[in-house]
C-alpha positions in Angstrom: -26.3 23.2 18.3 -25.6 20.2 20.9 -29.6 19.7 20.9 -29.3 18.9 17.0 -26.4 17.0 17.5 -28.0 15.5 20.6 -31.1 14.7 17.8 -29.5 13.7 14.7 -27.6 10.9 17.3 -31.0 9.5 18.1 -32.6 9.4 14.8 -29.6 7.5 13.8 -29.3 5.0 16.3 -33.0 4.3 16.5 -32.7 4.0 12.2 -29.3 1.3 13.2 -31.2 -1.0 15.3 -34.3 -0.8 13.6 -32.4 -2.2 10.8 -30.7 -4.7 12.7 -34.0 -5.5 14.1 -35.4 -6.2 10.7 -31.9 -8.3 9.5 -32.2 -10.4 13.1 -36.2 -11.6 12.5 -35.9 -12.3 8.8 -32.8 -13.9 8.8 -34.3 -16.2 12.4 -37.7 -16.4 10.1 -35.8 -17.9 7.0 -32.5 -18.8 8.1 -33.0 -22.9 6.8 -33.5 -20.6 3.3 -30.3 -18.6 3.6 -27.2 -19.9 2.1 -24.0 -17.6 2.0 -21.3 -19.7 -0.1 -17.8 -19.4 0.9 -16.0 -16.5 -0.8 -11.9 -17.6 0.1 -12.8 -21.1 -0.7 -10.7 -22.4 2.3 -11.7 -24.6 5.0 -9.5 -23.9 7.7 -6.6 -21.9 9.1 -4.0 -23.5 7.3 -5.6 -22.7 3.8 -6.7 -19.7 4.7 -2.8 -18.3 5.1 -1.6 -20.1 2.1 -3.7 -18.2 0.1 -3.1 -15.7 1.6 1.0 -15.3 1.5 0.8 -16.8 -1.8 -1.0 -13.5 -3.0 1.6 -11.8 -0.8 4.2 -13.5 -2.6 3.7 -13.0 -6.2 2.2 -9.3 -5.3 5.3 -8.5 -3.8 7.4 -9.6 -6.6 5.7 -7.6 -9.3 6.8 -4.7 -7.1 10.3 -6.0 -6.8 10.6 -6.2 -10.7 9.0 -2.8 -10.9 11.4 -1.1 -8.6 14.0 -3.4 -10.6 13.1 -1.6 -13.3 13.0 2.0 -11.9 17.0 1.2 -10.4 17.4 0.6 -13.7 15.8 4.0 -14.9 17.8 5.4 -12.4 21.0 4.1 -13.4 20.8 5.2 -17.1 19.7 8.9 -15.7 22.5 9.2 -13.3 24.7 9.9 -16.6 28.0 9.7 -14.1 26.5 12.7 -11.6 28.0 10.7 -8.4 25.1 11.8 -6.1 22.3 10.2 -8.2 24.3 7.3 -8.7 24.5 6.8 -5.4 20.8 6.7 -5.2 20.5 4.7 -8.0 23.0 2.1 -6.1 21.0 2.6 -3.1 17.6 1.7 -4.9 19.1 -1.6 -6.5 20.2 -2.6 -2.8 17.1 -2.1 -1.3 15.1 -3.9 -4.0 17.7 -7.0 -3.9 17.3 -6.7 0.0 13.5 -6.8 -0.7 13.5 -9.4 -3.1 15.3 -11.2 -0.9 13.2 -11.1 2.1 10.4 -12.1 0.0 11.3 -15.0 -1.4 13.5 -15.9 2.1 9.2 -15.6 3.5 8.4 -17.9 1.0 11.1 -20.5 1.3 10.2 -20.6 5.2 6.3 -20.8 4.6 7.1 -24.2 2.0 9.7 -25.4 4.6 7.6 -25.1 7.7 4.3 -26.5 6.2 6.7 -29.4 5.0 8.0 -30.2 8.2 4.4 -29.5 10.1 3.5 -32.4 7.3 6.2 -34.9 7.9 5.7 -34.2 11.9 1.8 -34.5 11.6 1.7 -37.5 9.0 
């Protein structure tokens, strides 16, 4: 058993680096041909986040408004039983909180990249 193991471990590294190998030479032989565009489409740092807590942004508040909803759901299936009203209370707190918090992120981000703007020039 530990001389299989022992054996399957060296096919698979000698298959790896032969591989790599094989990537290294042809892309050192052709690397004026190779051309990889840019798949985020930003040039630096500062783009790069954002993009990136814009799509955090709206992402996270089309899961506030679902969970909205569900508080919602939750309310209308409480029917006055006070222990699942409480949780329906509880839900619609969090999400607020949530929602909250998510757009408070957002308002710093804008305010922050203004004031890095105004300081910069």
């Amino acid at each position: 058993m530990k001389n299989k193991i022992k054996k399957i471990t060296y096919i698979t590294s000698g298959l790896f680096t032969s591989i790599f190998m094989n990537f290294v030479i042809f892309s050192s032989a052709h690397a004026e041909t190779i051309n990889f565009p840019n798949p985020i489409k930003s040039t630096d740092l500062k783009q790069l986040v954002e993009k990136f807590l814009k799509v955090v942004v709206e992402f996270g508040a089309i899961i506030a408004v679902f969970f909205l909803i569900y508080a919602g759901f939750l309310f209308v299936k409480a029917q006055g039983n006070e222990s699942e009203l409480q949780k329906a209370k509880q839900t619609f707190f969090w999400v607020i909180v949530g929602g909250m918090v998510i757009l408070g992120a957002h308002v710093l981000s804008r305010v922050i990249d203004n004031t890095v703007k105004q300081i910069s020039g």
